[in-house]
Structure formats: C-alpha cells, structure tokens
C-alpha positions as a Markdown table, in Angstrom:
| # | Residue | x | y | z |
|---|---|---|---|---|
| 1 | Unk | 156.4 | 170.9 | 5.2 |
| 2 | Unk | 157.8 | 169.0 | 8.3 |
| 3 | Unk | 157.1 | 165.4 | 8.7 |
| 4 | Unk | 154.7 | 165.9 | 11.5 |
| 5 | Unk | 152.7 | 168.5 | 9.6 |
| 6 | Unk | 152.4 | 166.5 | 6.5 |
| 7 | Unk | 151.1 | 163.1 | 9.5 |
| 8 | Unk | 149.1 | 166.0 | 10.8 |
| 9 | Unk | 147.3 | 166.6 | 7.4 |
| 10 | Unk | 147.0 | 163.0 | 6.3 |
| 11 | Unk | 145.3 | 161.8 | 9.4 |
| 12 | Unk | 142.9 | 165.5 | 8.9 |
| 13 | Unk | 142.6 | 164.1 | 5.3 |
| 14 | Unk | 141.5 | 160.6 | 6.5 |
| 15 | Unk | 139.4 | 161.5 | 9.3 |
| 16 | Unk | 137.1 | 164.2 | 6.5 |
| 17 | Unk | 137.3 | 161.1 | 3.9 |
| 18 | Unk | 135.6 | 158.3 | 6.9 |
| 19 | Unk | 133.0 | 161.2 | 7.8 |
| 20 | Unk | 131.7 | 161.6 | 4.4 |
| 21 | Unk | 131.9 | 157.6 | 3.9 |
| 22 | Unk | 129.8 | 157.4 | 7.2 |
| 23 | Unk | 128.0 | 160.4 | 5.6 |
| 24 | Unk | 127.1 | 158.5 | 2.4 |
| 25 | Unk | 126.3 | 155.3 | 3.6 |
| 26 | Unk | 123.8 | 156.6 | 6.3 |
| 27 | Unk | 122.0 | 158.3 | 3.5 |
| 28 | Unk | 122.0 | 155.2 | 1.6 |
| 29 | Unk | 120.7 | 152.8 | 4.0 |
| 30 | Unk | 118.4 | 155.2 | 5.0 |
| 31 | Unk | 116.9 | 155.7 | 1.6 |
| 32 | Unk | 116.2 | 151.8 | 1.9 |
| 33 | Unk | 113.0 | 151.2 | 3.9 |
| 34 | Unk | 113.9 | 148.0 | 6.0 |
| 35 | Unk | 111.0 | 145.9 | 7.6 |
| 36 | Unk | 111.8 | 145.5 | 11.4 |
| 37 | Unk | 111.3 | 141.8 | 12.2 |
| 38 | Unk | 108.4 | 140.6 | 13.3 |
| 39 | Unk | 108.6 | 137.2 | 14.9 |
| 40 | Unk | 105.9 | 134.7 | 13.2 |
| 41 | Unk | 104.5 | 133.4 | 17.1 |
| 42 | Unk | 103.5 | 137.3 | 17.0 |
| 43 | Unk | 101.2 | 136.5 | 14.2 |
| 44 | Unk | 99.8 | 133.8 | 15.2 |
| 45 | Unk | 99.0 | 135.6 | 18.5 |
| 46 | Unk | 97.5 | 138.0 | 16.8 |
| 47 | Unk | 95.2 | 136.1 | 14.6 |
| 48 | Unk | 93.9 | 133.6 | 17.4 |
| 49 | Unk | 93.2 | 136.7 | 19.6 |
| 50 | Unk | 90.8 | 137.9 | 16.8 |
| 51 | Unk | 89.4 | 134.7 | 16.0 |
| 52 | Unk | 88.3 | 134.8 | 19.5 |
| 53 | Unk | 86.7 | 137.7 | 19.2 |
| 54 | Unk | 83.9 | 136.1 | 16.8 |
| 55 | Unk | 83.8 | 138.6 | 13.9 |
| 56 | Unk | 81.6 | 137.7 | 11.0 |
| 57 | Unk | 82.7 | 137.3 | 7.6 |
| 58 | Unk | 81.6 | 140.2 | 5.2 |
| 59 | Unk | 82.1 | 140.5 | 1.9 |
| 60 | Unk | 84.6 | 143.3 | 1.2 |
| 61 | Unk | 85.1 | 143.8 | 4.5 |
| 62 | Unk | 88.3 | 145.0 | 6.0 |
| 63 | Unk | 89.3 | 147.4 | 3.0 |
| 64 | Unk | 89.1 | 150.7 | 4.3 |
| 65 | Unk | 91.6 | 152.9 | 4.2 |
| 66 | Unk | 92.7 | 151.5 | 7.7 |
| 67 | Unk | 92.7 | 148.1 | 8.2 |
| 68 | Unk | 90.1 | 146.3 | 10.5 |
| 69 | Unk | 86.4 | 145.0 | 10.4 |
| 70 | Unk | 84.3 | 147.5 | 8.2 |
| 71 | Unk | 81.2 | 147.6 | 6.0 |
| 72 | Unk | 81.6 | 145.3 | 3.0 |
| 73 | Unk | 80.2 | 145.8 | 0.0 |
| 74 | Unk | 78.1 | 143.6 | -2.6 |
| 75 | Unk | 79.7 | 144.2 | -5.6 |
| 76 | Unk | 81.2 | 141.1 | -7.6 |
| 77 | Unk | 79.5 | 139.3 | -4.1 |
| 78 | Unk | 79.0 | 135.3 | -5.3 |
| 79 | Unk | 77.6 | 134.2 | -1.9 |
| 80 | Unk | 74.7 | 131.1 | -1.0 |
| 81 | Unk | 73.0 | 133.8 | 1.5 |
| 82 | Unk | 70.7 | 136.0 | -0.4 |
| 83 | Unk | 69.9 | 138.7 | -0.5 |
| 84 | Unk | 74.0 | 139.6 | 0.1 |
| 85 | Unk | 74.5 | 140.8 | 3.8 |
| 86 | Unk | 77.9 | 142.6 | 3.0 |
| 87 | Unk | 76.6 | 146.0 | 2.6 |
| 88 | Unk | 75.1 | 146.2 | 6.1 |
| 89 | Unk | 77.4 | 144.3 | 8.1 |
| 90 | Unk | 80.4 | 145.1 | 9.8 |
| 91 | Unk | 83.4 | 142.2 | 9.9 |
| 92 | Unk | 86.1 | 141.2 | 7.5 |
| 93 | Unk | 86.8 | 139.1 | 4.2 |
| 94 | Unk | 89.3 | 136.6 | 4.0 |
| 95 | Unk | 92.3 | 139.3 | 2.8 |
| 96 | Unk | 90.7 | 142.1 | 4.9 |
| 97 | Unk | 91.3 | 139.5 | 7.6 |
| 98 | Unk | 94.6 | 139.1 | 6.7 |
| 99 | Unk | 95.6 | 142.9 | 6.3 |
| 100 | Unk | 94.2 | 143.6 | 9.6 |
| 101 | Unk | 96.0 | 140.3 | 11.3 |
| 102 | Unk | 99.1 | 141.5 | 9.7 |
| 103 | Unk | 98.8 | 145.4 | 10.7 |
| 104 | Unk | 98.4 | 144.5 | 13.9 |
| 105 | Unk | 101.4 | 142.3 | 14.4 |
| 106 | Unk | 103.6 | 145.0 | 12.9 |
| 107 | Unk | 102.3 | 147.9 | 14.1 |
| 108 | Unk | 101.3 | 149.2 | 10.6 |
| 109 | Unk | 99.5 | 148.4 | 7.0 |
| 110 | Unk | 102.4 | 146.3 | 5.4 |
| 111 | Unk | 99.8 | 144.4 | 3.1 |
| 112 | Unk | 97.9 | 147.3 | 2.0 |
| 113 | Unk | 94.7 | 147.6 | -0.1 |
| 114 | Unk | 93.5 | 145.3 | -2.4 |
| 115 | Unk | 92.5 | 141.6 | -2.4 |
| 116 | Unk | 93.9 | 138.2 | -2.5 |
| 117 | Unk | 95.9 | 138.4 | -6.2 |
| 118 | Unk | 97.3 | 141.8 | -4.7 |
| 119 | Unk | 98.4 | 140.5 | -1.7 |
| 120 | Unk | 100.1 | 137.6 | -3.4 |
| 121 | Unk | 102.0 | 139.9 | -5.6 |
| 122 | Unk | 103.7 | 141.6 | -2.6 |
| 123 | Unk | 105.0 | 138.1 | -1.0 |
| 124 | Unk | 107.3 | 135.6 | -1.7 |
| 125 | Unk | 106.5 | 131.5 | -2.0 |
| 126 | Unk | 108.3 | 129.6 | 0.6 |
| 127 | Unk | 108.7 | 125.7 | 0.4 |
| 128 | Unk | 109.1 | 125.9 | 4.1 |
| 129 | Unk | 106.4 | 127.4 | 5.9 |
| 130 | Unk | 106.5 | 128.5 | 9.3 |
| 131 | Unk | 103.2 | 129.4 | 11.7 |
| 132 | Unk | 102.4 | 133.1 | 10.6 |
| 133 | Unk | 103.3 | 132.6 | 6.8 |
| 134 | Unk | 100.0 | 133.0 | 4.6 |
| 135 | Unk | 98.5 | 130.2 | 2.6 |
| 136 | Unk | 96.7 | 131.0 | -1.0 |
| 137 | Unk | 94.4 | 129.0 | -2.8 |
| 138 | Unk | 93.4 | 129.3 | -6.7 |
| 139 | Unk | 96.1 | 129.7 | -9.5 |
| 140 | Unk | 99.9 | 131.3 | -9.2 |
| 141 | Unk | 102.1 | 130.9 | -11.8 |
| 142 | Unk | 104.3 | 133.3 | -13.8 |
| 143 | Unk | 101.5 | 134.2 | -16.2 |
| 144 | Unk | 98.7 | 134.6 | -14.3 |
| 145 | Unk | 97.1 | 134.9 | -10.9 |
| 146 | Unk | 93.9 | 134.0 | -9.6 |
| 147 | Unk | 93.2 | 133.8 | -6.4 |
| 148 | Unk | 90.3 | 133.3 | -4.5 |
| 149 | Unk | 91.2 | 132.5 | -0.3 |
| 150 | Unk | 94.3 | 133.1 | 1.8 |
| 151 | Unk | 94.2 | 132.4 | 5.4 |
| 152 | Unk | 97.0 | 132.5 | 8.4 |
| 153 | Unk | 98.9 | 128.9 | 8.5 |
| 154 | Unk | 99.7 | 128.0 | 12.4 |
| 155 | Unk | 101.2 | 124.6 | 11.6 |
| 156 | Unk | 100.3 | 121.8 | 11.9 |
| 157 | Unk | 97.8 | 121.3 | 8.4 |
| 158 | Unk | 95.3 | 124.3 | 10.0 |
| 159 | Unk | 95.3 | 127.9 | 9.3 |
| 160 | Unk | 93.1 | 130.9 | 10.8 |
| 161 | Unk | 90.7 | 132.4 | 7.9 |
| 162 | Unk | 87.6 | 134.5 | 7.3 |
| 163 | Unk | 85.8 | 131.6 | 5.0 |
| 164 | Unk | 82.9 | 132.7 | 4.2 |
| 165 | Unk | 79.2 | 134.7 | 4.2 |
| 166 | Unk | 77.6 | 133.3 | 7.8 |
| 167 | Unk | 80.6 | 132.3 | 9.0 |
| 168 | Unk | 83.0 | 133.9 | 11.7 |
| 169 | Unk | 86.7 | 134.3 | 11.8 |
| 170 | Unk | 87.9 | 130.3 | 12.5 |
| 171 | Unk | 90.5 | 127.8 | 12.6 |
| 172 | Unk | 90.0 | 125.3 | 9.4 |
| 173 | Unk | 92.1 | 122.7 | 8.1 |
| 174 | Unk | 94.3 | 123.3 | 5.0 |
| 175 | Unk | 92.5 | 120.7 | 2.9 |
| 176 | Unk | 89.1 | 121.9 | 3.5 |
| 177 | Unk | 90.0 | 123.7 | 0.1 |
| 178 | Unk | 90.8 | 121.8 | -2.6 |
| 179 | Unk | 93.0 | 124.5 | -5.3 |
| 180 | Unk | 96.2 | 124.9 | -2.5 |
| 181 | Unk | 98.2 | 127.6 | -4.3 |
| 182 | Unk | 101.3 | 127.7 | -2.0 |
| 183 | Unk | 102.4 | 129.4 | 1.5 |
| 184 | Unk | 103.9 | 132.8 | 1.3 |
| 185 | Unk | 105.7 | 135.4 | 3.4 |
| 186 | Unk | 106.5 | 139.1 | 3.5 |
C-alpha cells in the first residue's frame, strides 16, 4: 500500500473512531437528566406574584397530581379552627405552596409529591443562602427528619410561606418560628 493510501485510511480510521466518540458521549450525556438553570430572582418573582394573589392556606392543599391550589384534606389536620376547613377549601399548604412556586419558575414539577420531610430529602443545605433557596423548620440530621414548615427565603431575615389555617399566602420573618432547620436548594 502506497504512502498516500495508507494517510488516506488512517485519517478514514480516525474520522469513524471521533464519530463514534461523539456517538457515545451524546448518548451519555443524554442519559443524564440536567436541570436547566433557573435564576433564584425568578423565584422570588414567582412567589411574590402568588402571594399577591391572596390564596388561603389549606391543609393539604397543593398535592394533586399537578401542582397549584387544590382541595385539602383533614387527615392528620392539627389546626386551632374547628371544625377543619381543609376539606372544602381550595388554596395551598406550606409545601403545596412551595411545589407550586417552584413549578412555576421552572416550567415543570421539580419538587414533586409529598410534604415537607420529602421535599427536604430531594435538596441540598446550603450555608449561603440566596433569595429563592427554601428554608425548613423542625429536625434534619443524618438520622432523622422531621419537619413541619418550609417557606421561600427572599433575603434579608423574611421568607414567602403558606403559615397557617386562616391565614393567606404572606411574607413573615424567619424568626417568627422558633425550630430553624436550615436553607436548602435544588
């Protein structure tokens, strides 16, 4: 085989073996579900539109299989108001707040069912928070989680929350509760 031939098939060679490289790595990274970024000013943006929009607090509401004020539900409901409200009113828990909040900003359900301890699970604690992280209250720690509240933190000691039975989607500070379990983000 003349030298040309034998460059010929080399480069042929080389040009197959970068194809299936580009081949293999597309599949790959493809295979890998990446989160498109969603700045943290979106979030806020998001929550202070629907705090404006006065929805009530409801017990269990926000956990239908789509995110956004539904029904709640009296089941496991501690509440002062009695008889419990949840079951005929439409409006949004604290994490049913947050799952909708969150949805919104990202164009899709990236909290997914399930309450506060759920929600927890799928984050990450951050010692730095930034406006749009979420901020937990109860118990985390490597044995055992129990938590009772998260709301949106916009800075500044205040987050965005659902807080409770007779109350409407609001701005409160931090410290209103007293068991701060940590800020976390996706």
């Amino acid at each position: 085989m003349s030298v040309r031939r034998r460059a010929a098939w080399a480069c042929r060679v080389l040009v197959a073996a970068a194809l299936m490289v580009a081949v293999l790595l597309a599949g790959a990274t493809a295979s890998v579900p990446l989160r498109p970024y969603v700045p943290p000013e979106a979030v806020v943006a998001v929550a202070l539109d629907v705090e404006g929009r006065g929805i009530v607090y409801s017990w269990g509401g926000g956990h239908a299989d789509e995110p956004g004020p539904s029904k709640g539900t009296c089941l496991g409901y501690t509440g002062r108001v009695r008889p419990c409200p949840a079951a005929r009113t439409v409006g949004l828990d604290c994490s049913g707040f947050t799952r909708w909040v969150y949805a919104l900003a990202h164009g899709r359900d990236v909290l997914g069912p399930g309450n506060t301890d759920d929600h927890v699970r799928r984050m990450r604690r951050v010692s730095a928070p930034v406006p749009g992280d979420l901020v937990f209250f109860g118990e985390v720690t490597r044995q055992r989680v129990r938590t009772h509240h998260v709301g949106i933190y916009l800075g500044g000691g205040k987050m965005v929350n659902a807080p409770e039975t007779g109350a409407v989607v609001r701005v409160d500070p931090i410290y209103r509760l007293k068991d701060f379990a940590g800020f976390y983000r996706l």
